[in-house]
Structures are given as C-alpha cells and as structure tokens.
N, C-alpha and C positions, 0 to 999 in steps of 0.2 A: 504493500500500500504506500503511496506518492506519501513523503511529509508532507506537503503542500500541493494543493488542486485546484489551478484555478481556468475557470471556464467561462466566456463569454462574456466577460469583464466589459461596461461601457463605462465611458467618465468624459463627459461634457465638461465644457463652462459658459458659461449665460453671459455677454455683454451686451455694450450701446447698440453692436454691429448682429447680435444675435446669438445662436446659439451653436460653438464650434466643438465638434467630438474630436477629441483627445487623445480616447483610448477607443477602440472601435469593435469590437467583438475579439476580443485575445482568449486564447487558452493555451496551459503552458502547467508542466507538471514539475515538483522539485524532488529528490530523491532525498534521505538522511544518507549521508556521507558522499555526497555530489555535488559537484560546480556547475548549475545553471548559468548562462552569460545569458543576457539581455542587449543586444546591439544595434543602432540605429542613429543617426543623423540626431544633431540638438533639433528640437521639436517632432522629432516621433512617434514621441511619447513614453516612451521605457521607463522613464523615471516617475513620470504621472502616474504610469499602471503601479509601480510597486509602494507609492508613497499611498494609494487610496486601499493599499489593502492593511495599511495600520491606519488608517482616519487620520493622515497628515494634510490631507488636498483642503485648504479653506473653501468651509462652506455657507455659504454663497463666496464668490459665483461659481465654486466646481457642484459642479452634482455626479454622484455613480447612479447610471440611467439602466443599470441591471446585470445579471452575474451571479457569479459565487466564487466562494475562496473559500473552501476547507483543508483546515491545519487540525489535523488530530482531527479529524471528524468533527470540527468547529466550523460554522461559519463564520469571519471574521467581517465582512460586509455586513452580518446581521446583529453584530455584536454594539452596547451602548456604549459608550463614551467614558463609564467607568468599566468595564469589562475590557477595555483596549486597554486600559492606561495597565491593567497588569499582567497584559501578553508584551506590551513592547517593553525593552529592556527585561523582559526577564527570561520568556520562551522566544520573543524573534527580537534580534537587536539590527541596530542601523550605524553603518561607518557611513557617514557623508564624505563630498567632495573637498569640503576647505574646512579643515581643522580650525582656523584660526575663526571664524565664526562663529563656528558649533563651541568653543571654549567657552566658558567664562573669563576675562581677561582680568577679574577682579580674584577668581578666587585660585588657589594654588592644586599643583595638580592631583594632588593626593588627595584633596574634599572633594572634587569633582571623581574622582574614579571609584572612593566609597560610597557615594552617594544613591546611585540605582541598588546596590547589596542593601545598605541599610535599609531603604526603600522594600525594599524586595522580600528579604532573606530574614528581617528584623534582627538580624544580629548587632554586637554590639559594636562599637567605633575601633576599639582594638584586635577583633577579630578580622573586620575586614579591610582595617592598615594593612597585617598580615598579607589576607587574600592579596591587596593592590600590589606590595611590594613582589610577592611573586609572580603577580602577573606584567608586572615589568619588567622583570629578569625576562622572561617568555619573552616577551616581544622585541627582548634585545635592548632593552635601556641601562645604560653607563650607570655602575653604580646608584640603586634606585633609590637607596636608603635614603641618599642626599636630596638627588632630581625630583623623586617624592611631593617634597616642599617646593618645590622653584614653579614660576609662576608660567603660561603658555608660551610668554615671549621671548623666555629663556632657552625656548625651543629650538631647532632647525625645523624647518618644513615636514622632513621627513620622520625627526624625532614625534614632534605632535599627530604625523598618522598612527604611530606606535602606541601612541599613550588615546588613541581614540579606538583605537580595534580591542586592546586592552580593555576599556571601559566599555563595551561592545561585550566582550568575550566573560567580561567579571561575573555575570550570575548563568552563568555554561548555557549558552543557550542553545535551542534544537534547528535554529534557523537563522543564517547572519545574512542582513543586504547591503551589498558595501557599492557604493552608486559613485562612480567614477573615480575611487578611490588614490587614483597614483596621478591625473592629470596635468595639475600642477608640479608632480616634481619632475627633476633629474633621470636619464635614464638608466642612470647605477642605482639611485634612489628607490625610484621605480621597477624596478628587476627586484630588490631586496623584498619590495613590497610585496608586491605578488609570490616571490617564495614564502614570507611569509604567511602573507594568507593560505596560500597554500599547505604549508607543514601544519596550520592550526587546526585548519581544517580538516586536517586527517589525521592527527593526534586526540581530536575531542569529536571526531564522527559527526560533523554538525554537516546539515545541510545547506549550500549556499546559493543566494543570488547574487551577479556580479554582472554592474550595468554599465558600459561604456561606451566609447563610439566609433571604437579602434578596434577591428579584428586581430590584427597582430596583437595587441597588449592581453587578448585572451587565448592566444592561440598555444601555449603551453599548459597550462592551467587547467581550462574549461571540461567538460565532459558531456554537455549538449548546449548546443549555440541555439538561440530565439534571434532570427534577424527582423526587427521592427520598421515598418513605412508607412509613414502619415496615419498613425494608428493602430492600424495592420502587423499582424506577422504573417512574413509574406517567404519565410525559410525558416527550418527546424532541421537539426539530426546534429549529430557527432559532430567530434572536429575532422575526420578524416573524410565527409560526406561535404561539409561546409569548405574545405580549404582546397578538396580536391576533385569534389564533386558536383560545386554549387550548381543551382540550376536557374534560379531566380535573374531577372538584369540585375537587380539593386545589389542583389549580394554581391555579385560579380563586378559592379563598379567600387563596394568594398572594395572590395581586393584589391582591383586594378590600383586605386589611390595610394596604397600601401608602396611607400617608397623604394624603388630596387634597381640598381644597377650605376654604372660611374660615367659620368659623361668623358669623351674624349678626350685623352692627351690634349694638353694646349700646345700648340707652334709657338714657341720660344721667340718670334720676331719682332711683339711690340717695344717700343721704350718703354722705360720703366715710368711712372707717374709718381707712383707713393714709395717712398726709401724710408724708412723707420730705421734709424742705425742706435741699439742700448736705451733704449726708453724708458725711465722710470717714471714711475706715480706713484708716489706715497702718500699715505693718509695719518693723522693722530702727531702726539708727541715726538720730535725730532729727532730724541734721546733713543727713543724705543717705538719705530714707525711701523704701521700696519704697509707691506711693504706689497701692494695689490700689483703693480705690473712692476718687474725687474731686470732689469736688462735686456730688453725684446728687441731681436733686430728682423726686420723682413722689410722684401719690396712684392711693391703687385704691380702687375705690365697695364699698359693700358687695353682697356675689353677684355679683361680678364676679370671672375668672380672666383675671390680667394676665399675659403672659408675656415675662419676661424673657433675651434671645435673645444669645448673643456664644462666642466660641471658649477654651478652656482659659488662662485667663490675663487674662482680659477683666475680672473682677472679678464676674461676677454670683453667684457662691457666698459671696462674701465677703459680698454685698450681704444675701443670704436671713439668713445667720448674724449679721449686724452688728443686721438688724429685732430677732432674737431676742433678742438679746445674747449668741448664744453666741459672738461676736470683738470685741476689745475696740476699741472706738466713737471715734476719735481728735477729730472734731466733728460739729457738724451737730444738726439736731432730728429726730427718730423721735417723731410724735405717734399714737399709737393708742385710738382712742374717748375722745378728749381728753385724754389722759392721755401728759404724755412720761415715753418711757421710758429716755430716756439716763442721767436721773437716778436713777432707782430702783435701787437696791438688798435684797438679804436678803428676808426675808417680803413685801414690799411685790412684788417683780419675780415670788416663788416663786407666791402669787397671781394674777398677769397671766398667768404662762406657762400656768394651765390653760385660759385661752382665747386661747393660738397656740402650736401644734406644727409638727413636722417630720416632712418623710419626706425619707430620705435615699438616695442612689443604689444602692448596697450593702448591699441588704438581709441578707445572709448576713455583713458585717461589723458591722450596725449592732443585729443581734438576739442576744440571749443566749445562745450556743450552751448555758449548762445551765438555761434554763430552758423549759419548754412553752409552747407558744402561751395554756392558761390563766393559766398565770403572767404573762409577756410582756400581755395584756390586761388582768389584773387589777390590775395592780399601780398605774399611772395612775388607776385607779377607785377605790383604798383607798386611795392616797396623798391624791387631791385630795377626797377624803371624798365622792365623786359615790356609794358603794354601800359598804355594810358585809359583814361575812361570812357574812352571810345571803342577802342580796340580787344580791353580786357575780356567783354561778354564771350566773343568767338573765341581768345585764346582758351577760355573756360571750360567752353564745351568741347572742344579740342580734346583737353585733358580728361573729360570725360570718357567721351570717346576711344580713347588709348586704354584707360584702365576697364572700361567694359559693365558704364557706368550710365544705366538709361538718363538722357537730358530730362528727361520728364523730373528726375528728383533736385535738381543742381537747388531748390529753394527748403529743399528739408533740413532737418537738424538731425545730428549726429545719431540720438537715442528713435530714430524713426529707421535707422538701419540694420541690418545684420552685423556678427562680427566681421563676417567676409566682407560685406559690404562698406563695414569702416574702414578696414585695412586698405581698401581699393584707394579709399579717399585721401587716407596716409601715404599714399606709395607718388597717387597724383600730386599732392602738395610738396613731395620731395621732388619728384620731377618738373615741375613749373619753373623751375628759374634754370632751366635743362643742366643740370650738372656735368661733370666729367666722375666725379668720383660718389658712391653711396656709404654710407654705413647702415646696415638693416640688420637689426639687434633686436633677434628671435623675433621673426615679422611672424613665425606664422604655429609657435610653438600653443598659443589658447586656442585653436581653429578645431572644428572638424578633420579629418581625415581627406574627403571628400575635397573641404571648401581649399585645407592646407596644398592639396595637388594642383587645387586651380590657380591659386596664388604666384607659386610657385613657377607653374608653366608663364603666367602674367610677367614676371620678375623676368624671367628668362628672354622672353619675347620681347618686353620694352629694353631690356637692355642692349640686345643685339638693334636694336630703331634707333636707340639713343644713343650707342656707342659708349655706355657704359663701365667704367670700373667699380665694383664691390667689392665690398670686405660685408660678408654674411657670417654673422653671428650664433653659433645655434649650441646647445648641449648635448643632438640628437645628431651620429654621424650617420645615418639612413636619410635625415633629411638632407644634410651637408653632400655626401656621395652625388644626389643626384643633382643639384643646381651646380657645385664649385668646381671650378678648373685645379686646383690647388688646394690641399686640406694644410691646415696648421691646428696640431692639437698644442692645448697650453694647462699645465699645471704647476697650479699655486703659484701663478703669477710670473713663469719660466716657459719657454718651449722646449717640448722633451720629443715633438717626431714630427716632420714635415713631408708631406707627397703626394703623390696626384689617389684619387680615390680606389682607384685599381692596387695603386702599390700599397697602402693603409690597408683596404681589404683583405689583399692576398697575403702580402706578407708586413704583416709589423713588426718594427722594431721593438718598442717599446714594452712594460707591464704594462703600463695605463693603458695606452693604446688597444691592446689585447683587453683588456678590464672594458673598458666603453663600448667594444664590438660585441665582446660577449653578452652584453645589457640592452641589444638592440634585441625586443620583443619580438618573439615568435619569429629568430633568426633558423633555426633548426627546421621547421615544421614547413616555413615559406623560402628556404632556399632553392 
C-alpha cells in the first residue's frame, strides 16, 4: 500500500481576471522508503499541488476544487485545520527552498529545531536539546554543541539547509517534501545536499517528495519522476524510462535544456583587449585583510567568452567588479584597449564604462522597480549621448528587438515580467551603449532550466552581432562548458587550472577541478 495516494487533485485561485486552475487533475503515488521527484517549469504547479495537501495554499483566493490525498488511509484534503497542524511537522515535514526565510532570524538555532519535538512529542527542553544536537551531527554540522546556539546568519547557505532538513527530520517523520531544496546553492553545495537527503532517506525509510525544475538535479536520486505542465502531469515512470525513454515533447525539451557539451576551440588570432596582470582586492583590516582576489593574472582576446568558474566565496565576482571598478582595486594592472584602468578616475573612467557593462544575477534586484523597461533602456543611450530624444524611441525598440522582447511591453515595469523576461531587459541595458567588453555575473544561475538554455543561446547570438568580449561568471561548469571559449577555474581567491572546456572535461589537472565536475548533477546517468 502507497504511503501517500493522491488522485485527481484540483487547486484553483479566484482573481480580478477570474478563475485560473493551478493544479489540474494530478494523480501520483509515494512509496515509504522512495524518492518521488515532482518536475516542471516555475508555474506548473508542483509546488501548488504539494503545498495544498498540508493546507498551506491561502485560502481565498486558492481553493482545492476536488480530489483526494490518503496518507495512512487519511484523507488529508478532508482533514480541519487543527487535524493538519498535527500531521505537519510530525508524520509529513517540509524542507522549503530558502532557509533564510523559513528561519527565525531572531531566534537561535537550537529553539527553533526543538520546537516542533516539544510541540509534538511533549517532551521536555532537555530531552530534545539532546535529540537536536544529534541530529546535527546527522546532517553534518561542525561541532553542534557550539553552532547549537549561533543565530541563522551565522550560517553558510548550505549550512542553514542542514539545520532545516534537520528540523524537518527531528520528530522521524513517515513523509519529507523538500520543494527545490539545493536551488540557491553551489554545485559542491548542492551535490552534498542531495547525498544527503539521500542517505536520510534510507537510513530512517521515510518516504519522499522532491520538487524541482531541473531533471539532472534529480537524476541520481529519484526513483519515479512526475513531469508537470500547466497543471498537468503529462510523464510518469523510472528514471531509466524518463532519461532514456521519454516520450512526452515537454519532457524531452527537459532534457534537451540540460546543458552538455564544449563549444569549439577558439583561433588564437584576436588581440588581446583585457590583460589582468597580479590583481589584488582586499577587503577589512590592512593588518589582517580578507584577501578575496590574489594575485590573478589572465587576458581575454577580443570575441572571445572566457569563463570564469569557482564556488561562492572563491572571488570570481569580486574579480568581474574589480575589471569594472565597481570594488575598490587594492593592486595589480587592469589594462583595457591599452588603457589602464586602475588609474583612472571621474570623467576619464565615466567615458571607459560606456564600453564595459554588466549584467548582474538579480535581475529583479538590479532593475528599477519605478521605472519601465523604456526608461531602464533609455536612459544609458541619453546618458552616454549614443541617441537624443528624438532618436532614443527606435534605438529602444531596436534593443528590444535583439533581446527577443515583444514592443508591445517597452511601457511595463519590471514586477509585470518573468525572471526570463527580466534578464532579457538586463542583458538589453548592458548592450545599449554597445560595449566591446561584458561582465555577466551568474546571469542565469535563478532561471529555469528551460528559460536558462534560452538565455544562454541569447548571450551567444548577441555577442557574435555585437562583437562581443565576456568574462561569464558562473559556479556551474555544465553551464560554463557550453557558452565559454576559455574556462578559468578560481579558488579562494587564486587560479588553480585554466583550459578550453574539452581539456577541463577530459582531463583535469587539478583536485578542485575534478571536485566541481564530479558535482555536476546527474553527470553519470546523462553522459
């Protein structure tokens, strides 16, 4: 018998514009001691469906428009509102996507991981200290006696998923649904994760759901795949049916999206444009400095996309910001089209930057939420006197145009977009004063899968129009392999292996090197 059965599942929500179905007739079985994946595009619905089978969906305006869901011969659609509150956290728990939300940022970690046991189990405060500290050891927390007490922010990214699966996992439960669990991090990060969840899962025989939007990130893992479309599940079976047998388009444009293979050697014949020779950037006390970029020397040709590759902390954002001058430059020479720019200041620098922009990872943080996308384009074009206010409206939709951006929207604001949709409008505003050189710093690491590959091809194409040099930013060498002429991996602030994607792939030099490849999800299953 299924630990969980659920069948025919509908979940609406009611607005100004009507009444839109969410979840659409789904049925989908979980097994105890099984990895369910749940896979589908942001807005599918995957996440609607499994948030309305604990009564998380706010209602109004969701409604569940009919169904069922029996866990242990429960119906949990039919269950009140005090009858959930003590299946969740105790028989089905929930890892969300961002720790740092789901925390308390007031309280310390140790009261928040007792908290569902006492709740729960009615034991007392010192029994289930106990419990947390050992379930911190489990998940791999440094010394927990101490980390214990230390507040979220104390955290790494990756440390606060550990201490949320933990408090997830603290009253043993029969069912875990961990809803895009590794997204946000690193792909070392991310790899740990998932063994984690993993060995937990089959140490304490628990049943699981695991919703994401990346087939590779379940493709080691998993033991039946749900692929979801606009509601719909529209594929079911194995991973060996799913990976190797899809039959569905949508699953199979999964896949396709899933990044694979090295673009060509580059012909060695351009000038070089950017010469970076011992570049430092430090941060903090002079005496004792946080030492984020070190001694980094490289050049990138012109029309070349070099990509620079290392984990959260490694320095390569520092490095993108340091070229531009937007962090302050401790030594080193930055020469560009002969011209160093360490020196430059005021009018002199304001000049240079209209031939080197950025695109930045965050496109919903990095755009003006009151301005329109005309504005937002415009404004680079009147500033660096590239169009007057005559001129500006066509060079506008030009840029539209390029980035693959209906004219119809050029008067919206940023939160009327998609994230794909923002990125487009970030990529267009770096290209408006037509550069010669980019820095794109993780453009497409919060994307879909899907939307990441169109990006991507985007990136590729305007740069070959625009005659382009980049330096591409990423933590992910499957993303890096496929755009860059040039990989440069970097750690802790050093370069430790440089080479074309072919050479990194086949044979690496390095540990690390070999460490980041091996963390490229569902490299085995999809080679």
């Amino acid at each position: 018998m299924a630990l969980l059965s659920v069948d025919d599942l509908k979940v609406s929500f009611v607005g100004r514009a009507g009444v839109t179905r969410a979840v659409d007739g789904i049925s989908f079985t979980v097994e105890k001691g099984q990895i369910t994946a749940i896979i589908g595009e942001s807005g599918s619905g995957k996440s609607v469906a499994c948030y309305s089978l604990l009564g998380l969906v706010p209602m109004p305006p969701g409604r569940i428009d009919g169904g069922r869901a029996l866990f242990e011969d429960r119906d949990l659609l039919a269950m009140s509102e005090r009858e959930l509150r003590e299946v969740r956290g105790r028989d089905i728990a929930m890892v969300f996507q961002d720790p740092m939300t789901c925390l308390n940022p007031y309280l310390r970690i140790g009261e928040q991981l007792i908290e569902p046991l006492v709740y729960h189990q009615r034991v007392s405060k010192d029994e289930a200290r106990k419990r947390a500290l050992e379930l911190l050891e489990e998940v791999g927390i440094r010394d927990p006696a101490t980390t214990i007490d230390n507040y979220p922010h104390e955290f790494s990214g990756g440390m606060r998923q550990r201490v949320m699966i933990a408090m997830a996992l603290i009253n043993e439960p029969k069912l875990l649904i961990a809803d895009e669990p590794t997204t946000a991090l690193d792909v070392t990060i991310q790899a740990q994760i998932l063994r984690l969840l993993a060995d937990l899962q089959k140490k304490h025989d628990i049943g699981v759901i695991f919703i994401s939007h990346d087939l590779a990130v379940v493709a080691d893992i998993a033991d039946q795949i749900a692929v979801m479309e606009k509601g719909r599940i529209v594929e079911h079976g194995n991973r060996q049916k799913i990976f190797h047998g899809a039959e569905h388009p949508y699953t199979r444009k999964l896949l396709a999206a899933i990044p694979a293979g090295s673009r060509p050697a580059p012909e060695a014949n351009g000038d070089v444009l950017v010469d970076v020779q011992r570049l430092r950037t430090w941060f903090g006390d002079p005496a004792a400095p946080v030492k984020a970029v070190n001694d980094v020397s490289f050049s990138a040709r012109r029309g070349e996309v070099l990509g620079l590759v290392g984990e959260s902390g490694s320095g390569k954002s520092t490095i993108g910001r340091s070229l531009l001058r937007l962090a302050p430059v401790t030594g080193g020479s930055i020469c560009f089209d002969g011209t160093e720019l360490t020196g430059l200041e005021g009018r002199a620098l304001k000049a240079m930057r209209r031939r080197m922009q950025m695109i930045f990872q965050d496109p919903f943080a990095s755009l003006n939420p009151r301005m329109t996308v005309y504005d937002t384009l415009a404004e680079p074009l009147l500033l660096h006197r590239i169009a007057n206010r005559r001129s500006v409206e066509e060079k506008v939709l030009k840029l539209m145009d390029d980035v693959g951006l209906a004219r119809a929207f050029v008067r919206k604001y940023p939160h009327e977009f998609s994230g794909g949709q923002r990125q487009r409008i970030a990529i267009g505003r770096a290209l408006a004063t037509r550069p010669d050189f980019v820095v794109a710093d993780e453009p497409v690491s919060a994307l879909d899968v899907t939307i990441q590959a169109q990006i991507l091809d985007l990136m590729l194409e305007l740069g070959k129009e625009y005659g382009l040099t980049m330096l591409f930013i990423s933590h992910d060498l499957a993303v890096v392999r496929h755009i860059a002429d040039r990989i440069i991996v970097l750690f802790r602030g050093e370069i430790v292996e440089e080479g074309t994607g072919q050479q990194l792939f086949e044979a690496p030099q390095e540990d690390y090197t070999r460490r980041l490849l091996d963390s490229i999800p569902g490299r085995g299953l999809l080679a």
